[in-house]
C-alpha positions as CSV (number, residue, x, y, z in Angstrom):
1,X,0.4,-29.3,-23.1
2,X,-0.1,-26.4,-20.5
3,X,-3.5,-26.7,-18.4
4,X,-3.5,-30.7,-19.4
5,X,-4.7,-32.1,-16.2
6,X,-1.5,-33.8,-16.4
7,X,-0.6,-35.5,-12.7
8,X,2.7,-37.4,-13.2
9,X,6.4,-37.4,-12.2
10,X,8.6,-35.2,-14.4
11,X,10.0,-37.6,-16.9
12,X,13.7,-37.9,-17.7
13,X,12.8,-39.0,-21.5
14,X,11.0,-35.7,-22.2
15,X,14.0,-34.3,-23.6
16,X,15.2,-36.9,-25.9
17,X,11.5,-36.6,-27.5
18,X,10.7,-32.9,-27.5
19,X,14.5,-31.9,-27.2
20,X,14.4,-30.1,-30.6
21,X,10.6,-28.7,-30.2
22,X,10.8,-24.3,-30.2
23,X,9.1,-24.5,-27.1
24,X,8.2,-26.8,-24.4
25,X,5.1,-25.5,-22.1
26,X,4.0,-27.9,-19.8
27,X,2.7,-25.0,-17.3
28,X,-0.8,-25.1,-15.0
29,X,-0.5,-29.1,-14.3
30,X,0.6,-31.2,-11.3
31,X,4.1,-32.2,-12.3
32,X,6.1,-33.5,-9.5
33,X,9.7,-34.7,-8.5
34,X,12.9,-33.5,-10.0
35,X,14.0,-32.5,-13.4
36,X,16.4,-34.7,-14.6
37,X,17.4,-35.9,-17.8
38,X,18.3,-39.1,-19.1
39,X,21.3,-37.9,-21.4
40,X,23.4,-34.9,-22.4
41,X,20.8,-32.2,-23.0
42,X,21.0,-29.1,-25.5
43,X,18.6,-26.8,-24.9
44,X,20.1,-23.9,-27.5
45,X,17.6,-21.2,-27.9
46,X,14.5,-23.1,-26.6
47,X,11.5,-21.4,-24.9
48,X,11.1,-23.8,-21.4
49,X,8.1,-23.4,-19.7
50,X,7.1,-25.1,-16.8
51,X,5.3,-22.4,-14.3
52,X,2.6,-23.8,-11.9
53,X,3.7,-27.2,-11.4
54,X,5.2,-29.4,-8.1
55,X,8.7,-29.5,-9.2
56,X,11.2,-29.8,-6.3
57,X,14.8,-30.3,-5.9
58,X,17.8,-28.4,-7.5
59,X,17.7,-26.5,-11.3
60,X,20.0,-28.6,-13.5
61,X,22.5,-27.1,-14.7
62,X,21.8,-28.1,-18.8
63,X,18.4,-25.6,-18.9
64,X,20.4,-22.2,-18.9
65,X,21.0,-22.7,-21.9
66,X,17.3,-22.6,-22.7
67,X,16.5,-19.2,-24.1
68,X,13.7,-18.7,-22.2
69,X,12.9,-20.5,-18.6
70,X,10.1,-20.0,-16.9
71,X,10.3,-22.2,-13.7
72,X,8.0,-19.8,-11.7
73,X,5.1,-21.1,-8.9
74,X,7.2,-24.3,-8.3
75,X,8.9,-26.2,-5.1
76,X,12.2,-25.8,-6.1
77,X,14.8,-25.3,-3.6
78,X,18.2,-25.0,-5.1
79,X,20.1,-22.6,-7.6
80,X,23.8,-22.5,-7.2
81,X,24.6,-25.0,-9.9
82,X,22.5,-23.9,-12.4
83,X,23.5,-20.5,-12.3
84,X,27.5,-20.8,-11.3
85,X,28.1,-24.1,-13.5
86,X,31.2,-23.6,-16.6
87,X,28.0,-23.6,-19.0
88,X,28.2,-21.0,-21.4
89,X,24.6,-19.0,-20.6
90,X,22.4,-17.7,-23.4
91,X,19.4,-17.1,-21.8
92,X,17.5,-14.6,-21.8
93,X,14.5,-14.5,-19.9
94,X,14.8,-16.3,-16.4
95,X,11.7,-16.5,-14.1
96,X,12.3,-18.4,-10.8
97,X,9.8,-16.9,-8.7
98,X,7.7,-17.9,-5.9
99,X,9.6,-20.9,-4.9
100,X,11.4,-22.1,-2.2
101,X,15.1,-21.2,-3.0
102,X,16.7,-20.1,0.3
103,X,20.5,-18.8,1.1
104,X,21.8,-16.2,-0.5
105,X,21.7,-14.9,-4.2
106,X,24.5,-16.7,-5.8
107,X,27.0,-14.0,-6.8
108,X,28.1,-15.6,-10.0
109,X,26.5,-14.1,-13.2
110,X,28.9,-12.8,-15.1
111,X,28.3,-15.4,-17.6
112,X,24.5,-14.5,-17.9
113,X,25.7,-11.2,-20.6
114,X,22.3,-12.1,-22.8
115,X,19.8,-12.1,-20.2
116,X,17.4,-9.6,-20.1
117,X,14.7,-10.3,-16.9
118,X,15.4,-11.7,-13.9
119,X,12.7,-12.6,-11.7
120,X,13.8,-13.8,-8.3
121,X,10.9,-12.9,-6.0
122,X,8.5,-14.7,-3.5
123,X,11.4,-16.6,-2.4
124,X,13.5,-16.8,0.3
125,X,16.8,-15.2,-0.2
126,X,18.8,-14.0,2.5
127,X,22.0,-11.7,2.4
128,X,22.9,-9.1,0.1
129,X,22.0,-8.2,-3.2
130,X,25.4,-9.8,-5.2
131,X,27.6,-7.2,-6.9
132,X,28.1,-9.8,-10.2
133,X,24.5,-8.2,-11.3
134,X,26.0,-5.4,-11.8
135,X,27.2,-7.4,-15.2
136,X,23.8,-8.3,-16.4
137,X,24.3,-4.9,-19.1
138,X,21.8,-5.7,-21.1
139,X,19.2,-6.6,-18.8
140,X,15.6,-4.8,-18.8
141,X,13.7,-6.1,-15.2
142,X,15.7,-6.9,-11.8
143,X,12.4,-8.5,-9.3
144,X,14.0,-9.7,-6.2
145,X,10.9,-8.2,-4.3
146,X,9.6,-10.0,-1.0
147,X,12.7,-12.0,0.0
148,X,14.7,-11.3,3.3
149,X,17.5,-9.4,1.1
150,X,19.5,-6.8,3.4
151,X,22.3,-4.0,3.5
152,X,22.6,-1.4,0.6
153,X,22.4,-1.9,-3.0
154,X,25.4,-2.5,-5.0
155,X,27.0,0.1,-7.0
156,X,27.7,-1.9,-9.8
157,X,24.0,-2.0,-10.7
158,X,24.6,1.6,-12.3
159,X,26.1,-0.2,-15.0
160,X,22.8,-2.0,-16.1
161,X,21.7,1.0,-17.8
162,X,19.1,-1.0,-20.0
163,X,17.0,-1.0,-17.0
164,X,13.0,-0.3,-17.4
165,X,11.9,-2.0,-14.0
166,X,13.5,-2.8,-10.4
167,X,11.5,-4.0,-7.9
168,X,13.0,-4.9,-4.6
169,X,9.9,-4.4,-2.5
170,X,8.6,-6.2,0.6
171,X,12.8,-7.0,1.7
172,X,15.4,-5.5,4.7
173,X,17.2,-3.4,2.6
174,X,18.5,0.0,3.9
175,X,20.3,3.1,3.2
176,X,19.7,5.9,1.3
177,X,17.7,5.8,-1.7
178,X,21.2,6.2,-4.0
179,X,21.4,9.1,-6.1
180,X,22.5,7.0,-8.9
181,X,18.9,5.7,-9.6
182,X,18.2,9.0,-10.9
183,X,21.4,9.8,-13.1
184,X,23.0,6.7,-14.4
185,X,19.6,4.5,-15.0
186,X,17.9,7.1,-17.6
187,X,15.6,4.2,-18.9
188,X,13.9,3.6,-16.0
189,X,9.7,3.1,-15.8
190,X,8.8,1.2,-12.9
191,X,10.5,2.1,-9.3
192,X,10.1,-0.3,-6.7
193,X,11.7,0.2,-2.9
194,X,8.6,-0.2,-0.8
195,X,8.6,-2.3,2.7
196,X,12.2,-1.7,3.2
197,X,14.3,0.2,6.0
198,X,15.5,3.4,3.7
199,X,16.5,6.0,5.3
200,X,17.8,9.8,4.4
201,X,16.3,11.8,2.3
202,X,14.8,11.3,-1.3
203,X,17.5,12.4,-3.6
204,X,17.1,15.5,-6.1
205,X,18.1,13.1,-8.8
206,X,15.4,10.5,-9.2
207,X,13.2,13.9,-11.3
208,X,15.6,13.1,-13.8
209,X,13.5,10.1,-14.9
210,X,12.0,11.3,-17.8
211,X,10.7,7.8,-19.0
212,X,8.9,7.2,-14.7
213,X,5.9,6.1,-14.5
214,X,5.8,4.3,-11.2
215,X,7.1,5.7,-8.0
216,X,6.7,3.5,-4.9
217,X,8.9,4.1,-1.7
218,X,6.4,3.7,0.9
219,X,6.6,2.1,4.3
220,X,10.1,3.4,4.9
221,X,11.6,5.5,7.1
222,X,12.6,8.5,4.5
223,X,12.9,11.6,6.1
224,X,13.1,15.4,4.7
225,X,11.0,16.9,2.3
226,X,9.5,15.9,-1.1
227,X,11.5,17.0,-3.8
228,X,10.2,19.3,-6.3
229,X,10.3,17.9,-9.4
230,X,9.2,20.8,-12.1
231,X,8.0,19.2,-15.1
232,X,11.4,16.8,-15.6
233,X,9.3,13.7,-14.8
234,X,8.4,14.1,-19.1
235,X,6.1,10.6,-18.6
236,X,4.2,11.8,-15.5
237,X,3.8,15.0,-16.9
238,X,1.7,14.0,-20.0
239,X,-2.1,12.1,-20.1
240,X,-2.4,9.1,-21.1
241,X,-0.6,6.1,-22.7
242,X,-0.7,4.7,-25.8
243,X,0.9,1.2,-25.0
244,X,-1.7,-0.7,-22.9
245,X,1.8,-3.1,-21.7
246,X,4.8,-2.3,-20.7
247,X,6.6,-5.1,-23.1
248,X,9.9,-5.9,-24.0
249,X,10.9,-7.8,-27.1
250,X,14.7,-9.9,-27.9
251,X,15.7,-11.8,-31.1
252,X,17.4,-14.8,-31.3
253,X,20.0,-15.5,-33.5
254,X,19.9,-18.0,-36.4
255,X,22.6,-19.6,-34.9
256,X,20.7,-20.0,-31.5
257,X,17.3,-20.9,-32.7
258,X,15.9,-24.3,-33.7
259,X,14.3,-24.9,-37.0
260,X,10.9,-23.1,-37.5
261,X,11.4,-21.0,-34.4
262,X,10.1,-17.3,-34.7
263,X,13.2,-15.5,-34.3
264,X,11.7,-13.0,-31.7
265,X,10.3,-13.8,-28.1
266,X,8.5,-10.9,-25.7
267,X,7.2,-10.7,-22.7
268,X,5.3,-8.5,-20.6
269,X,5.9,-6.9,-17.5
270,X,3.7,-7.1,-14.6
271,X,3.5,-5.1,-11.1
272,X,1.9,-6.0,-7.7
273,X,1.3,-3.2,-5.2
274,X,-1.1,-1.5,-2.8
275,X,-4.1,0.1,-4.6
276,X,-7.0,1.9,-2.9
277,X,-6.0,-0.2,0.4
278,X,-6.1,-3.8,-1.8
279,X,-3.3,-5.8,-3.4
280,X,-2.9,-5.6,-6.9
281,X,-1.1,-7.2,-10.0
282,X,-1.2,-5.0,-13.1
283,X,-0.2,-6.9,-16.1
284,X,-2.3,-6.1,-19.4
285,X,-3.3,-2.6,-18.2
286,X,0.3,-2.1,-16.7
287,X,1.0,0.9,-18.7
288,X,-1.7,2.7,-18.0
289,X,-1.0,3.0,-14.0
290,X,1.3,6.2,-13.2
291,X,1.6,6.6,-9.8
292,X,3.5,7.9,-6.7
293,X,3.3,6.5,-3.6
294,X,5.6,8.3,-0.6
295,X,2.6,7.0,2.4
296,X,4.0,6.0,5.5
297,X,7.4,7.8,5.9
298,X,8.8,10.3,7.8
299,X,8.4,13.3,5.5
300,X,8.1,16.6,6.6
301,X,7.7,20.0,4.9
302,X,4.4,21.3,2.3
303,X,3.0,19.2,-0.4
304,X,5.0,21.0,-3.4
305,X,3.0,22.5,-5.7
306,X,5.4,21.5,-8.6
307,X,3.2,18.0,-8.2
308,X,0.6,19.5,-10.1
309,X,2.1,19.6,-13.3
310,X,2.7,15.7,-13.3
311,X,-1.0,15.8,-15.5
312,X,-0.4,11.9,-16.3
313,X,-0.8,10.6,-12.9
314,X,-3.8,8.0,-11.9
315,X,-3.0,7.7,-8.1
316,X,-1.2,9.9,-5.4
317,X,-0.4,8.7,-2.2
318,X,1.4,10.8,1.0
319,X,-0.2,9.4,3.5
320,X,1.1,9.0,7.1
321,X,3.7,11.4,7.2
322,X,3.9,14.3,8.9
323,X,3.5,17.1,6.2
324,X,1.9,20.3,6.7
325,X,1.1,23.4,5.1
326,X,-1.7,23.3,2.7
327,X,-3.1,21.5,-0.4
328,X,-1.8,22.9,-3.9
329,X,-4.5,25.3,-5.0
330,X,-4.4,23.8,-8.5
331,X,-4.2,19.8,-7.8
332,X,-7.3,20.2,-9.8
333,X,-5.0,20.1,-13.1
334,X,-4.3,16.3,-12.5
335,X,-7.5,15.3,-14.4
336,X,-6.2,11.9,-14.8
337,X,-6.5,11.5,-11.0
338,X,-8.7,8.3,-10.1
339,X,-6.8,8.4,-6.6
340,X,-6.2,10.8,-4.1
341,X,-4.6,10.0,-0.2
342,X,-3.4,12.9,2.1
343,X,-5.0,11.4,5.3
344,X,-3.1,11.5,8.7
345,X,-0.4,14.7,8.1
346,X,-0.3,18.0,9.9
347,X,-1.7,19.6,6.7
348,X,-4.2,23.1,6.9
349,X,-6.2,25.2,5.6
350,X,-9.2,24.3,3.2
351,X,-9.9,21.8,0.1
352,X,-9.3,23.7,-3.0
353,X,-12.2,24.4,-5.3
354,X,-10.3,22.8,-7.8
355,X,-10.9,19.1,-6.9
356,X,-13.7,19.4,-7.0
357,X,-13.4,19.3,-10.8
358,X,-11.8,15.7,-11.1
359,X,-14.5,14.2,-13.0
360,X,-12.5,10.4,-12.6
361,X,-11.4,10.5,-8.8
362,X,-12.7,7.3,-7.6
363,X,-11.4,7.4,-4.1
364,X,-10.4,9.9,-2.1
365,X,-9.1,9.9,2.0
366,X,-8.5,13.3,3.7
367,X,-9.2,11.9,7.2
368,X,-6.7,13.4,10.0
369,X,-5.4,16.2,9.5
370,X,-6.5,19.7,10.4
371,X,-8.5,20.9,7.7
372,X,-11.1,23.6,7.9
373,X,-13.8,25.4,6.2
374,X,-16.5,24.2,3.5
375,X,-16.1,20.8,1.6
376,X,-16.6,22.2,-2.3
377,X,-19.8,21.8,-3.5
378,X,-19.1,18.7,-6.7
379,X,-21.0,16.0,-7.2
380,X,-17.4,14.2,-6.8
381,X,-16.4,15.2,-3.1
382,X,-19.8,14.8,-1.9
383,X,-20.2,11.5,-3.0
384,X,-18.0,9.8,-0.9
385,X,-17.9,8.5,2.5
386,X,-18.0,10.9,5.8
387,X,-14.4,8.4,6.8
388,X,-12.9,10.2,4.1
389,X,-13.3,13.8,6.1
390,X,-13.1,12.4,9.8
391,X,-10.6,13.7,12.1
392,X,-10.9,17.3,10.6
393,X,-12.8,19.3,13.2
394,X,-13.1,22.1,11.6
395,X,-14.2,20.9,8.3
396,X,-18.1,20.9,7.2
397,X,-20.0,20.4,4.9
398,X,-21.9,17.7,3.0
399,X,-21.7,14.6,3.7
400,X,-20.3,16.6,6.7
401,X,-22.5,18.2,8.7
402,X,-23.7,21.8,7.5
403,X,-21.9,24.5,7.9
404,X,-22.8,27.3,10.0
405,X,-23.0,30.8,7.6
406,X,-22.3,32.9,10.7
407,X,-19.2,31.5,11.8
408,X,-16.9,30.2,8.4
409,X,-15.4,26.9,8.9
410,X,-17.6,25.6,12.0
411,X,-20.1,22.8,11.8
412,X,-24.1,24.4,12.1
413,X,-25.8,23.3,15.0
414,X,-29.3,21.5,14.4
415,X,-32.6,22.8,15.2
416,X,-33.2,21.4,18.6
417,X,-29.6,20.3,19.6
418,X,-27.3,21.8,21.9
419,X,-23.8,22.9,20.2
420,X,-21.2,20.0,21.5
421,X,-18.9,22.2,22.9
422,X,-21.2,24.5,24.9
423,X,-22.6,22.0,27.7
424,X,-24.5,24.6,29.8
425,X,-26.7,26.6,27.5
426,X,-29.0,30.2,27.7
427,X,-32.0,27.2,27.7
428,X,-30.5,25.5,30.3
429,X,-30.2,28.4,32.8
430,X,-33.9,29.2,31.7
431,X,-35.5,25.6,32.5
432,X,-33.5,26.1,36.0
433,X,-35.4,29.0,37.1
434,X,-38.6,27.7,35.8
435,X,-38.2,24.2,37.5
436,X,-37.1,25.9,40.9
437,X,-40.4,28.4,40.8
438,X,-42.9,25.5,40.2
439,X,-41.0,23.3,42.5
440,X,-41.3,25.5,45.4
441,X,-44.8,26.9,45.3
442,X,-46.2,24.2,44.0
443,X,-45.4,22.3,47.4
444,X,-44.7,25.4,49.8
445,X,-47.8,27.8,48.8
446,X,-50.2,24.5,48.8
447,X,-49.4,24.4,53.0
448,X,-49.2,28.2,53.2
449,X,-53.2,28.5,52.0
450,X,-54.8,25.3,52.9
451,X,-55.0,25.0,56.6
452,X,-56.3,21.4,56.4
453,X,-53.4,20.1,53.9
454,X,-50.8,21.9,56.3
455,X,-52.1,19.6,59.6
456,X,-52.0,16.8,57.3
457,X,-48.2,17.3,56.4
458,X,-47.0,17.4,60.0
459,X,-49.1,14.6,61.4
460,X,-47.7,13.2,58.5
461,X,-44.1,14.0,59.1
462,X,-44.7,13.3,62.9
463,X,-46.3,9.8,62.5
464,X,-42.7,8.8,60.5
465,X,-40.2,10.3,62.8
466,X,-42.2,7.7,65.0
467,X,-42.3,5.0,62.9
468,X,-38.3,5.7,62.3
469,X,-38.1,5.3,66.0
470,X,-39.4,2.1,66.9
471,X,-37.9,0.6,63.5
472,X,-34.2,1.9,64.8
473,X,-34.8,0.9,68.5
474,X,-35.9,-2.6,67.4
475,X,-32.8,-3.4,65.3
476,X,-30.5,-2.2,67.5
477,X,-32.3,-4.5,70.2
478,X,-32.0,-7.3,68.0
479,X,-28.6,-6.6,67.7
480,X,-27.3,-6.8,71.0
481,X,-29.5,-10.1,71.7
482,X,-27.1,-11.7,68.7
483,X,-24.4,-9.8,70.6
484,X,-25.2,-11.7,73.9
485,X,-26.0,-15.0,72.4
486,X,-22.7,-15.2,71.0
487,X,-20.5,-14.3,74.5
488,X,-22.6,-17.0,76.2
């Protein structure tokens, strides 16, 4: 009965009715109030959906042990019992997100063995991530991502080695990046730290991801330089995908599901992050998006030129940093590239030929740094935007202005137009002395040769110095009368 129109209070029969139904999907309506029940509920491998709805209150405690809850885009405002009540849990998928469940994660899942996502974000959770996750073994995606979480990350998350997807973006959490990301999570496709407080350096270990396709720890405050990866990062280093989805698949046992259930449930991961400057949710095209975005740290060194290797990737971001040297004379290899930001580093030298042969690049930002020489002649690179070059001045070129052939790397000045940085010109020297010679004898040599004009001139000047006189003389009279008026 999802997208029914339905505008009602939950009811409390539902269950004894559709109690034994496979799956209950009453998302995309306007159902209000609490979730209650009128009697003792088993919900033994069902699939519960009720996403997009009004619901408010507290989770009871009787739907973990639903299969499959999907409680997201709700009011709800309360957790604990559900998830610390004696109930043994057999859930597997758990989707509470964007909601408005406050306090602190309830540090109490060592019960929850089966599940396998845990979606927990757009909420508002406070405190620290609980250590008990660290039990969740056989979970695939952790998203606690734009709560008000804090401190480090618990070590007992290296235990979840099933993981294919963290996200903990848009949160308070600081520290280092841990090292253990990189060594004792080998599964790991989709990295998610941006918006946080992390500090240090990014650790060495994280290029042991073979299986990486997403890399996003900007808006940080990491510090160092950016480690060179060789070709360990296997996924980035190949073009391509051939799964369209990132999508995870668990069985349910005979014993767990209800008569004519299918005996296998998926889902499908999805991914919201910054994309050419906009806000974007991947979902059905998720597993075509490799990217690695380092923008607006505190990293410092040259752009390594290991990078160019990673052949798979789709966007690049390392903007707002302060990196320097120059730009990897082969970046041309990433023919995948539809995205390309470097803009406001230290970085040098000139654009390599190379990019110049990225037939895909979409967008591209080199603005602020101090760049020089010719913009290659493409019909990519010249197609975009002058904003994309700004803030190099010693970068021309189309859509640039033209370079000048005599002097490699500086703008050509226009016929007719003074160079900027040369106020006071050959021309203007020339128009002085010109301006001075008519000036003079046009006035002077007229009185030197024409008797007439010359009496005419002083009899001029002569009849003013009068008139000056009298005018002076008559308001300084007036003056004093105003002077005298007032005294009296």
């Amino acid at each position: 009965m999802s997208y029914g129109h339905i505008v009602d209070v939950f009811p409390s029969w539902l269950w004894t009715i559709f109690g034994d139904t496979p799956t209950i999907d009453l998302s995309y309506n306007q159902l209000k109030g609490i979730i209650r029940s009128s009697e003792v509920v088993s919900l033994s491998g069902v699939e519960v959906r009720f996403s997009s709805n009004q619901l408010q209150g507290p989770i009871p405690s009787f739907l973990s042990n639903a299969s499959y809850v999907d409680l997201s885009d709700n009011k709800l405002s309360d957790m604990s019992s559900f998830v610390c009540s004696s109930n043994f849990k057999i859930s597997k998928f758990l989707d509470l997100s964007k909601n408005r469940i406050s306090g602190e994660v309830p540090d109490c899942w060592r019960q929850w063995v089966d599940l396998e996502l845990l979606d927990l974000s757009d909420n508002s959770f406070s405190g620290k991530v609980p250590p008990t996750l660290g039990c969740l073994l056989r979970i695939n995606t952790l998203k606690l991502r734009s709560n008000k979480l804090v401190g480090e990350l618990p070590t007992s998350l290296k235990n979840c080695r099933s993981l294919n997807v963290i996200d903990l973006g848009n949160n308070q959490l600081s520290s280092a990046v841990p090292q253990w990301l990189g060594t004792d999570l080998p599964n790991l496709v989709i990295l998610m730290l941006q918006f946080n407080q992390f500090s240090g350096n990014l650790p060495l270990q994280l290029c042991k991801l073979a299986h990486l396709q997403i890399l996003d720890v900007s808006v940080n405050q990491i510090s160092g330089t950016i480690p060179q990866c060789h070709n360990s990062l296997s996924s980035l280093a190949q073009e391509g995908n051939s799964n369209l989805t990132i999508r995870h698949s668990f069985n349910i046992s005979e014993a767990e599901a209800p008569t004519n259930m299918m005996n296998s449930l998926y889902y499908e991961d999805d991914a919201t992050f910054m994309w050419k400057g906009t806000l974007v949710s991947y979902k059905s095209t998720l597993g075509l998006v490799k990217r690695i975005d380092l923008s607006s740290n505190r990293l410092t060194g040259g752009i390594p030129s290991e990078i160019t290797s990673l052949v798979g990737l789709v966007s690049l971001n390392l903007s707002r940093n302060s990196l320097t040297g120059e730009i990897p004379l082969e970046i041309g290899k990433l023919k995948s590239l539809d995205s390309l930001d470097l803009s406001r580093n230290k970085l040098h030298g000139g654009i390599p030929m190379s990019l110049a042969h990225i037939d895909r690049i979409g967008y591209i930002d080199l603005s602020y740094n101090n760049l020089s020489g010719e913009i290659p002649t493409g019909t990519q690179l010249q197609g975009f935007n002058a904003s994309s070059y700004t803030g190099n001045p010693w970068l021309c070129g189309l859509p640039l202005d033209v370079c000048n052939p005599g002097e490699t790397g500086r703008p050509k000045v226009s016929s007719g137009e003074e160079d900027a940085d040369e106020l006071i010109t050959h021309g203007f020297y020339i128009s002085l002395g010109l301006g001075f010679v008519v000036g003079f004898w046009g006035v002077c040599g007229s009185l030197i040769f024409k008797r007439s004009w010359r009496y005419a001139y002083y009899n001029l000047l002569n009849n003013l110095n009068d008139w000056l006189y009298v005018k002076v003389a008559l308001i300084i009279r007036q003056l004093k009368d105003m002077l005298n008026r007032q005294q009296s």
